[in-house]
C-alpha positions in Angstrom: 24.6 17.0 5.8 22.4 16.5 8.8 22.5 13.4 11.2 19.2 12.6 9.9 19.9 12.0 6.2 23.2 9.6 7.2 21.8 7.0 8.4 19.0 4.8 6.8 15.4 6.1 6.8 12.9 4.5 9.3 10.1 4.7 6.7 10.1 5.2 3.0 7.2 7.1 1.5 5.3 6.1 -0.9 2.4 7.6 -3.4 -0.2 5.1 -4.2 -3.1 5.1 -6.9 -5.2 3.2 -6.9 -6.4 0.0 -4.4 -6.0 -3.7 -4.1 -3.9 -5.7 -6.9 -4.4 -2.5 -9.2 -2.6 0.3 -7.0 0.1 1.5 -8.3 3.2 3.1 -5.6 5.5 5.1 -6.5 8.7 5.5 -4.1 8.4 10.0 -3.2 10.4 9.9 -0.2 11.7 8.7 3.2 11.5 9.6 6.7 13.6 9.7 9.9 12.9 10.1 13.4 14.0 13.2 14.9 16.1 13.0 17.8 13.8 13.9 20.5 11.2 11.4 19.3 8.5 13.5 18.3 8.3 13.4 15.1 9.6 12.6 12.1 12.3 14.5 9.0 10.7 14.1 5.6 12.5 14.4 2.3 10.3 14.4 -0.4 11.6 14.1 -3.9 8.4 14.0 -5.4 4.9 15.6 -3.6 1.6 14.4 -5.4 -1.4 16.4 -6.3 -3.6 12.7 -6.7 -3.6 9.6 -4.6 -2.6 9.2 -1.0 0.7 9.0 0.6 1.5 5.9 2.4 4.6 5.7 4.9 6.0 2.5 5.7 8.9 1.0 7.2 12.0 0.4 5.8 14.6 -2.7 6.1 17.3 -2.3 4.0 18.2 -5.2 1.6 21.4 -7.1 2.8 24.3 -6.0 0.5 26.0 -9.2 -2.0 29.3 -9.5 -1.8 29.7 -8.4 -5.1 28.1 -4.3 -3.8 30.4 -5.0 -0.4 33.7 -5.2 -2.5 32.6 -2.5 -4.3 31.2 -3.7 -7.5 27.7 -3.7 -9.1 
C-alpha cells in the first residue's frame, strides 16, 4: 500500500449533475498530495462520461465513542 492511500485524503472527488439546489454529487474518488508538492494521487472508483468533477477538501468526521471502542 502506498504512503499516499494511508493517511486521509486532502480532497474527495466528487461528480456533480446538475447546478444550484438541483445538483446532484456523487462521491467518485479522493485525492492526496504527492510528496514533493506538485501534484496530487487520484483514486477514482468511479470516472464519469456526463457532469463535471468537482474536488474538494476533506475533514474527517470526529469518531463517537461508540466507532473508537470499536463498535458501530
Amino acid at each position: 500500500m502506498t504512503t499516499e492511500t494511508t493517511k486521509s485524503p486532502a480532497f474527495m472527488l466528487y461528480r456533480v449533475n446538475g447546478h444550484g439546489k438541483d445538483a446532484n454529487w456523487t462521491k467518485i474518488g479522493a485525492a492526496w498530495p504527492n510528496r514533493d508538492g506538485k501534484g496530487f494521487s487520484i483514486l477514482c472508483d468511479a470516472v464519469p462520461l456526463q457532469g463535471r468533477i468537482v474536488m474538494r477538501a476533506y475533514t474527517p468526521k470526529p469518531k463517537t465513542d461508540a466507532e473508537a471502542a470499536g463498535g458501530r
